[in-house]
C-alpha angles and dihedrals in degrees: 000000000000128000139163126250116209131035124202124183115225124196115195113196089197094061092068113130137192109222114226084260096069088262118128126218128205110189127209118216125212107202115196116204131178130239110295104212085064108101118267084248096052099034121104109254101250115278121223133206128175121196128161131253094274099053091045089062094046085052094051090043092052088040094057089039086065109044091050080062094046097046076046096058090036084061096042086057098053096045092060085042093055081048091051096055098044 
């Protein structure tokens, strides 16, 4: 299985467009990269991604959601490590 390894948002001013009801929209673009110490040969060709502006903040609302979970269960697991050892 194959998977990227690092993700970068772009934001390209040139790419606003104005919608045939008068509304402008401005995409974000998520860009997925490998690692970049794989070799050019070996490495997965850049993945792209575009979502508005209200999906982005969803995303960044789920996102931090996450990793406040994550750092959750990372203290929970020292703290019964620190129990373990006592």
């Amino acid at each position: 299985m194959s998977c990227y390894h690092e993700v970068h948002p772009e934001l390209d001013p040139e790419q606003l467009e104005q919608l045939p009801n008068g509304l402008w929209r401005q995409e974000i673009e998520l860009v997925f990269t490998d690692d970049p110490d794989r070799p050019s040969w070996r490495a997965l060709e850049p993945a792209r991604c575009a979502i508005d502006p209200v999906q982005a903040r969803k995303l960044a609302f789920e996102l931090d959601l996450l990793a406040n979970i994550a750092e959750q269960y990372q203290e929970r697991e020292r703290e019964r490590e620190r129990e373990r050892t006592r």
